[in-house]
GUZAKE-426415 format. One record per atom (N, C-alpha, C): atom name; y, z, x. Coordinates in Angstrom, 2 decimals. Example, Ala and Ser with C-alpha at 12.3 -4.5 7.8 and 13.67 -1.06 7.14 Angstrom:
<atoms>
+------+---------+---------+---------+
| mivo |      py |      pz |      px |
+------+---------+---------+---------+
|    N |   -5.69 |    7.80 |   13.19 |
|   CA |   -4.50 |    7.80 |   12.30 |
|    C |   -3.30 |    7.80 |   13.20 |
|    N |   -2.25 |    7.08 |   12.85 |
|   CA |   -1.06 |    7.14 |   13.67 |
|    C |    0.03 |    7.87 |   12.90 |
+------+---------+---------+---------+
</atoms>
This chain:
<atoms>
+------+---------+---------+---------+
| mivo |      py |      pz |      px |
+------+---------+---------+---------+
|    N |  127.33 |  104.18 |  119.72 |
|   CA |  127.01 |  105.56 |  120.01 |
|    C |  125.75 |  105.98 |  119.26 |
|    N |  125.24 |  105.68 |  118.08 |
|   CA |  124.62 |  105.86 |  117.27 |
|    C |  123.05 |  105.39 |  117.65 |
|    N |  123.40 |  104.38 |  118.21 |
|   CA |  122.10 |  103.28 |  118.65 |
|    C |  121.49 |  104.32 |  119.99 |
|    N |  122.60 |  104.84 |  120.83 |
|   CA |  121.91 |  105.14 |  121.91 |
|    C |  121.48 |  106.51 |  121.52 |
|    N |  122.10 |  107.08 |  120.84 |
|   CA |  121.46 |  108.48 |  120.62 |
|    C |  119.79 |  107.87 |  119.72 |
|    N |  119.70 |  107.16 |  118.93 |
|   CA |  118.57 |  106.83 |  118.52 |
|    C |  117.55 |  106.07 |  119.69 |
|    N |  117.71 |  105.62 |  120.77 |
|   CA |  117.48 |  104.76 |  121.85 |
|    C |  116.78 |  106.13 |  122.48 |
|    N |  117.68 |  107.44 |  122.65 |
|   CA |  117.47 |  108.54 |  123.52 |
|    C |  116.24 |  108.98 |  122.92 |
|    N |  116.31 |  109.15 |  121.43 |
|   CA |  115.33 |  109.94 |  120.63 |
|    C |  113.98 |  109.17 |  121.05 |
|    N |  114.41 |  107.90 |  120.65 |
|   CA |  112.84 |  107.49 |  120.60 |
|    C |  112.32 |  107.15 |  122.07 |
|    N |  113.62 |  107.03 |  123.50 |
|   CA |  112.33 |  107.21 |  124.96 |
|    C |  111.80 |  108.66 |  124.80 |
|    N |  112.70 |  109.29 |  124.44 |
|   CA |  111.93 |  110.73 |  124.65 |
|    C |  110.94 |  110.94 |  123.78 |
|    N |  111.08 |  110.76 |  122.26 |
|   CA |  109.90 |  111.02 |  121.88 |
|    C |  108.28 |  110.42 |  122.04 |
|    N |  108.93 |  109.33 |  122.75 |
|   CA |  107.50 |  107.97 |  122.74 |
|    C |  107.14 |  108.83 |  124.40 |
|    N |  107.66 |  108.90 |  124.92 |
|   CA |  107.31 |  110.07 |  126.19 |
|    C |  106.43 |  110.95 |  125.93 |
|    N |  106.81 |  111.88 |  125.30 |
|   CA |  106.58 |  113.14 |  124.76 |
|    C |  104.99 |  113.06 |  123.77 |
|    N |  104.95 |  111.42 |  123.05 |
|   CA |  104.23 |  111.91 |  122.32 |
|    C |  102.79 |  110.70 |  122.98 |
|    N |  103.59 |  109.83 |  124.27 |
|   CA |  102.88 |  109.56 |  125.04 |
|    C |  101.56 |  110.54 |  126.18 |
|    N |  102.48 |  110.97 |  126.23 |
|   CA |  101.56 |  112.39 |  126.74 |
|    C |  100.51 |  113.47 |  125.87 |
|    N |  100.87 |  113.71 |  124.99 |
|   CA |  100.37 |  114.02 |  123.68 |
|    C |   99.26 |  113.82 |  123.20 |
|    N |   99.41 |  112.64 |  123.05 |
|   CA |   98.17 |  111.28 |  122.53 |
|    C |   97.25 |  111.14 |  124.12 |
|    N |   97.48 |  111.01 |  124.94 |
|   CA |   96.81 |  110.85 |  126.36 |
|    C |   96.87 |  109.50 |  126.33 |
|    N |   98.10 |  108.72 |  125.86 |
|   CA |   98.44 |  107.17 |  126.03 |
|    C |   99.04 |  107.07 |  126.82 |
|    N |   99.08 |  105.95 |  127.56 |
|   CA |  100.52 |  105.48 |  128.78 |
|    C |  101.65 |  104.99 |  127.79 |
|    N |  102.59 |  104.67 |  128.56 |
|   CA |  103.87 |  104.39 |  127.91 |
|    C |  103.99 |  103.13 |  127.30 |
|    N |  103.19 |  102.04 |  128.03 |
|   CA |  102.69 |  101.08 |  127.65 |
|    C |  102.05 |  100.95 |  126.49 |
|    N |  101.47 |  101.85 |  126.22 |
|   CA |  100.47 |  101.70 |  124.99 |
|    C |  101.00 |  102.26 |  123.61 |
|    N |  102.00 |  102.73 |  123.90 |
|   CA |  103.31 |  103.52 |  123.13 |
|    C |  103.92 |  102.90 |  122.70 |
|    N |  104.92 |  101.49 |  123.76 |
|   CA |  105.29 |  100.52 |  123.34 |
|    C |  104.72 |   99.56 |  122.24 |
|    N |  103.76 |   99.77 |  122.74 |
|   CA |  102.98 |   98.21 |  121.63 |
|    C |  102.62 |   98.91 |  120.34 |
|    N |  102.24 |  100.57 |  120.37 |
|   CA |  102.03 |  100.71 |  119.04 |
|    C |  103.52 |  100.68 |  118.41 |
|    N |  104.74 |  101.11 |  118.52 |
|   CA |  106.00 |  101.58 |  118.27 |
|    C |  106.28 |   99.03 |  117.63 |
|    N |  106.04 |   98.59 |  118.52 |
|   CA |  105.75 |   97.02 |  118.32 |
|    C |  105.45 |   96.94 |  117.19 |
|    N |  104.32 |   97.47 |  117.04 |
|   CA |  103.26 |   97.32 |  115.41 |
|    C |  103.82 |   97.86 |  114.32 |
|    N |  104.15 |   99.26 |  114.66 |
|   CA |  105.19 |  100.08 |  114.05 |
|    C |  106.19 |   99.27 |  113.56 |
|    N |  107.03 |   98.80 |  113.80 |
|   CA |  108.43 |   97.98 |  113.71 |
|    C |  107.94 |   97.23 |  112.58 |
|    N |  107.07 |   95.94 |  113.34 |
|   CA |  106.70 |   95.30 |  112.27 |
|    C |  106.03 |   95.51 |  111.04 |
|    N |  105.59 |   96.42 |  111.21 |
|   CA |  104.39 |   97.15 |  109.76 |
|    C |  106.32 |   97.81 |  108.31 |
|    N |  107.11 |   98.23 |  109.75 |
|   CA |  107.96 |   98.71 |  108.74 |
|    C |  109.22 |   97.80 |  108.26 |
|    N |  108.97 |   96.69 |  108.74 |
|   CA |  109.83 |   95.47 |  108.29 |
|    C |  109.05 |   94.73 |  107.04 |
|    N |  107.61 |   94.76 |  107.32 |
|   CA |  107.10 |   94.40 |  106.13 |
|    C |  106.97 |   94.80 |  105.20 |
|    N |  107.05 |   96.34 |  105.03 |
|   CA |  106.98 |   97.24 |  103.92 |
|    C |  108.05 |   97.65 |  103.68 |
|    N |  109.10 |   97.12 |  104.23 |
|   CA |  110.87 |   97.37 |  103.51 |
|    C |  110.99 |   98.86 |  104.03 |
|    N |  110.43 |   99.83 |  105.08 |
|   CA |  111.09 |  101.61 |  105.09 |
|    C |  111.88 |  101.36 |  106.12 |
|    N |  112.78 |  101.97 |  105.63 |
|   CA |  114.02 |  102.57 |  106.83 |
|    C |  113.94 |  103.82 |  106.72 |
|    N |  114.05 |  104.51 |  108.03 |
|   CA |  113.88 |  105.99 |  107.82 |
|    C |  115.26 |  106.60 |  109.58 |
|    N |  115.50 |  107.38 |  108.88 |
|   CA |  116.55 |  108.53 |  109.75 |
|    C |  115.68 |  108.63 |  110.69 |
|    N |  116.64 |  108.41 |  112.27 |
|   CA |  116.15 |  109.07 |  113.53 |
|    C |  115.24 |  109.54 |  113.98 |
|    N |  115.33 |  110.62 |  112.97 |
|   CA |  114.49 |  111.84 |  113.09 |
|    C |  112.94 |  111.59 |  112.84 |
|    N |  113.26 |  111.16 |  111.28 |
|   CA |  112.22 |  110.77 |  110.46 |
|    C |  111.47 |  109.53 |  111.14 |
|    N |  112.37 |  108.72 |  111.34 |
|   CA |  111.40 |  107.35 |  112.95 |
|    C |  110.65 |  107.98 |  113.05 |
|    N |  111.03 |  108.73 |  114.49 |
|   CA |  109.99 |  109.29 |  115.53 |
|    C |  108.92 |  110.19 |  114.60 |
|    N |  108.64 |  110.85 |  113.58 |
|   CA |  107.88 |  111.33 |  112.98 |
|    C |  106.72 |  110.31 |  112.25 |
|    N |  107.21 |  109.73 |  111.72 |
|   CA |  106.48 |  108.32 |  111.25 |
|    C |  106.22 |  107.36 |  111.93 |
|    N |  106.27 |  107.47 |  113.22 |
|   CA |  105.63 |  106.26 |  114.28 |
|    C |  104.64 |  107.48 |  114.88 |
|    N |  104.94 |  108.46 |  115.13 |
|   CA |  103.32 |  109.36 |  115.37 |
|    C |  102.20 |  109.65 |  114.37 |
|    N |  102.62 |  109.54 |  113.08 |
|   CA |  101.77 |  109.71 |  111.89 |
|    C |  101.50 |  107.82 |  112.04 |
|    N |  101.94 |  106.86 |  112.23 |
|   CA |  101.64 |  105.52 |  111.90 |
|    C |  100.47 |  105.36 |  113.00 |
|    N |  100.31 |  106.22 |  114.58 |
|   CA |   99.70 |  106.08 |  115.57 |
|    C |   98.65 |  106.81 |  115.86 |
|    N |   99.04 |  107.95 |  114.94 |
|   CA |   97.47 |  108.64 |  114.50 |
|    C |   96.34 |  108.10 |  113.52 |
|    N |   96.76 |  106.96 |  112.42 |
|   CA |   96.43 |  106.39 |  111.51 |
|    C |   95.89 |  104.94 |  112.20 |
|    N |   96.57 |  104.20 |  113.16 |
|   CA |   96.48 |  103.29 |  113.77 |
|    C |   94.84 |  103.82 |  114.71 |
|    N |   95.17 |  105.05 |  115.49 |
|   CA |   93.94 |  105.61 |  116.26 |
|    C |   92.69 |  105.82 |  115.49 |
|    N |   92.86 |  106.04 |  114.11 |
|   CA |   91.88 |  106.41 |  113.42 |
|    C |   91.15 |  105.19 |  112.83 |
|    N |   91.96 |  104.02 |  112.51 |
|   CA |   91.32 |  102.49 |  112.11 |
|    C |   90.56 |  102.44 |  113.37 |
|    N |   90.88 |  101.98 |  114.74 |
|   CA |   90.38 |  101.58 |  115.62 |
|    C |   88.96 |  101.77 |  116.11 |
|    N |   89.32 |  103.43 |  115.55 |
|   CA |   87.87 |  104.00 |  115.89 |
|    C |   86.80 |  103.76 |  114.99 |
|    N |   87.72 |  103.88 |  113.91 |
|   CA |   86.16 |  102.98 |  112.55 |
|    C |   86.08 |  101.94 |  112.82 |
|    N |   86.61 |  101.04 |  113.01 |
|   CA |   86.24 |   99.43 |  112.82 |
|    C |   85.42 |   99.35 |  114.29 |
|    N |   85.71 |  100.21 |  115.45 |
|   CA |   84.60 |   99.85 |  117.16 |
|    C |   83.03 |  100.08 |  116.14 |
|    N |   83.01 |  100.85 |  115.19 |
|   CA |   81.89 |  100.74 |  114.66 |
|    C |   80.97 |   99.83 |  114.08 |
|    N |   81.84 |   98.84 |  113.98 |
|   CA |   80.75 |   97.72 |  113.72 |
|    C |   79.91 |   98.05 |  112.11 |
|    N |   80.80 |   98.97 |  111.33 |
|   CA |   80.00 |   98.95 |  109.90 |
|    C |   80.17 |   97.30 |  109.12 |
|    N |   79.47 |   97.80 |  108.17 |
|   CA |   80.00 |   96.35 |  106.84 |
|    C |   81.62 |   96.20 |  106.35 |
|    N |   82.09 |   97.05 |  106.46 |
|   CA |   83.45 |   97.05 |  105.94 |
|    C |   84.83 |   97.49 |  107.66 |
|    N |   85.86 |   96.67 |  107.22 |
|   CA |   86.62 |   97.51 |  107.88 |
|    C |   87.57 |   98.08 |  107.68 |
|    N |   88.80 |   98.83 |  108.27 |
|   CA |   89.81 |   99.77 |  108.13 |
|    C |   90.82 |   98.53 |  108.47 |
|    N |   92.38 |   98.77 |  107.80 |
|   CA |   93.54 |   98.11 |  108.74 |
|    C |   94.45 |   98.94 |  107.94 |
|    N |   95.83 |   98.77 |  108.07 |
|   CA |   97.42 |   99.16 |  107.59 |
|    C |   97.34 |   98.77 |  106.39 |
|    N |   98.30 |   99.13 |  105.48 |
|   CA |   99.08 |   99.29 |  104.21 |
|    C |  100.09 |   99.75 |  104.01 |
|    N |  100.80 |  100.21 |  103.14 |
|   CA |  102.09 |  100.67 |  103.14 |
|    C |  102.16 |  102.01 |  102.90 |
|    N |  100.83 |  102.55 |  102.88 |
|   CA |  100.65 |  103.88 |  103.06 |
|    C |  100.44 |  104.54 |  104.29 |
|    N |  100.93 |  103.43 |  105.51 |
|   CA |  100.22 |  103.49 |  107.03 |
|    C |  101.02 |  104.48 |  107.68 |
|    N |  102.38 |  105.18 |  107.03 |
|   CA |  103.12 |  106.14 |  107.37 |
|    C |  103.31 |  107.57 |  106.90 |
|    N |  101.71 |  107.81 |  106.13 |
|   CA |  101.76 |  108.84 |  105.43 |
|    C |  100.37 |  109.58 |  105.99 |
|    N |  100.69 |  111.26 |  106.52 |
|   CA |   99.48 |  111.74 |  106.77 |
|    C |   98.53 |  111.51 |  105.20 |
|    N |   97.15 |  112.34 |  105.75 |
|   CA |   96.38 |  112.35 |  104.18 |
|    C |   96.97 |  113.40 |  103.05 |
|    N |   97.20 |  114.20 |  103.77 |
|   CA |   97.68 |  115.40 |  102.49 |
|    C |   98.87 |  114.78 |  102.01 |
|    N |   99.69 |  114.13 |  102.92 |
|   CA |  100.46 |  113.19 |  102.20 |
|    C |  100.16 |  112.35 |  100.99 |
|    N |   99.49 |  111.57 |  101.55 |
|   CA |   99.09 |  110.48 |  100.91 |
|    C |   97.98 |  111.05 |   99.48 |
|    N |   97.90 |  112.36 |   99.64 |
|   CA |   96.85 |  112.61 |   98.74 |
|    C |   97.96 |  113.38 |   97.45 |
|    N |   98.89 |  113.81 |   98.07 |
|   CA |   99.70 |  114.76 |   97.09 |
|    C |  100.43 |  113.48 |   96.39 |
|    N |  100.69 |  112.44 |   97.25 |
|   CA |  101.55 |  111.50 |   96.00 |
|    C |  101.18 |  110.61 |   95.56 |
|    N |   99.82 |  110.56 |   95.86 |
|   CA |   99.20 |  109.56 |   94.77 |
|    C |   97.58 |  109.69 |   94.36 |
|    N |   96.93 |  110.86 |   94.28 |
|   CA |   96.07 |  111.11 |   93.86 |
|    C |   96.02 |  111.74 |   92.73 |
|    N |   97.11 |  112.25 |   93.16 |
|   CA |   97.16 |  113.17 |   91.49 |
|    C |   97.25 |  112.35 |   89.91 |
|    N |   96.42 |  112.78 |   89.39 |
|   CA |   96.57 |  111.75 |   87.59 |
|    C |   97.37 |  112.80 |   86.71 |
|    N |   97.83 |  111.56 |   86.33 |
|   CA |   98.80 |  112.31 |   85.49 |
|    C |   98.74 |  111.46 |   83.95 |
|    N |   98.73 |  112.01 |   82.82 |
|   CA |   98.23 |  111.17 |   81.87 |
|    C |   99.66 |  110.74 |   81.26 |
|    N |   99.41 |  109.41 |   81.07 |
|   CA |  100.44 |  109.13 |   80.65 |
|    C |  100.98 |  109.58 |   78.80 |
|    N |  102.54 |  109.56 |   78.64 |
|   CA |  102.82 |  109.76 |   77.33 |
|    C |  101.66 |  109.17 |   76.16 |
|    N |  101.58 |  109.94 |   75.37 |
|   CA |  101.22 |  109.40 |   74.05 |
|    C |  102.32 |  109.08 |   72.77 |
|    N |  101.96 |  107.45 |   72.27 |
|   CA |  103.28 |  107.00 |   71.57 |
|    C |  102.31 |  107.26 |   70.07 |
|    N |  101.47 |  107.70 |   69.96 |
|   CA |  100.83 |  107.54 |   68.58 |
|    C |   99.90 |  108.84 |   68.56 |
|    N |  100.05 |  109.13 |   67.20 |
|   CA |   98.90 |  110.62 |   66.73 |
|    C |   97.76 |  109.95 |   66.80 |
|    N |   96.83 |  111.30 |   67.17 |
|   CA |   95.39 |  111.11 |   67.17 |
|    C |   95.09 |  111.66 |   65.88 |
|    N |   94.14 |  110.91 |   65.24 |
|   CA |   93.23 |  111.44 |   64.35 |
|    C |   92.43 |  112.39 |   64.18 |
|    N |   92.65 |  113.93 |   63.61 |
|   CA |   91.83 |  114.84 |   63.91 |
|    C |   90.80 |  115.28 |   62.74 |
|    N |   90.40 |  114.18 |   62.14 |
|   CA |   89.66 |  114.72 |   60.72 |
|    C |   88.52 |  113.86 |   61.21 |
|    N |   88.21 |  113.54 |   62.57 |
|   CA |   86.55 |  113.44 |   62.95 |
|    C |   86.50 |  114.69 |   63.95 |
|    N |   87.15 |  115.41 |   63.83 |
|   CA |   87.07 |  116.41 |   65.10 |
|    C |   85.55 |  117.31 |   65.01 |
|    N |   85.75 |  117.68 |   63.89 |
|   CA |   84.72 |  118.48 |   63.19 |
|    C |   83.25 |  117.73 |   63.07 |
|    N |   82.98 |  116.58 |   63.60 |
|   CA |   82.20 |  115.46 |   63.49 |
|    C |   80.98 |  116.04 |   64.95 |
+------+---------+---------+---------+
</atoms>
């Protein structure tokens, strides 16, 4: 029962977000393909819900390599395990510095220096 309600979610959403994207269904498939495998390699399991949310953020990210690398620069774009995270995502949880503990006093009698 479980499988098909998840089966339901994701024709409809790969539909839905087939249209969306201005992809055929076909082209939905194969990214949702890539998808799978990108998330078997990076160990995420994610809720239903959360799937279908993270295979449109993985396919907006996927759309966005493609288009840098047709460029033909010196460098190129591909996946990581950050391939399921918008940027503000990806910027709120790991850009931020945070300094780590201090296990020892600083010396403040060059301060005045």
């Amino acid at each position: 029962q479980r499988l098909k309600i998840r089966m339901f979610k994701f024709i409809a959403g790969s539909a839905i977000l087939a249209v969306a994207m201005g992809s055929s269904l076909d082209e939905r498939i194969e990214i949702e393909a890539r998808f799978e495998s990108w998330r078997q390699e990076h160990g995420y399991d994610f809720s239903p819900a959360e799937y279908v949310d993270r295979l449109d953020i993985f396919a907006r990210n996927d759309e966005y390599i493609t288009k840098h690398n047709s460029m033909e620069l010196s460098y190129t774009l591909g996946h990581n395990k950050f391939s399921h995270l918008t940027w503000d995502e990806f910027k709120q949880a790991r850009m931020g510095y945070e300094m780590p503990p201090r296990d020892f006093e600083v010396d403040q009698s060059f301060a005045g220096v």
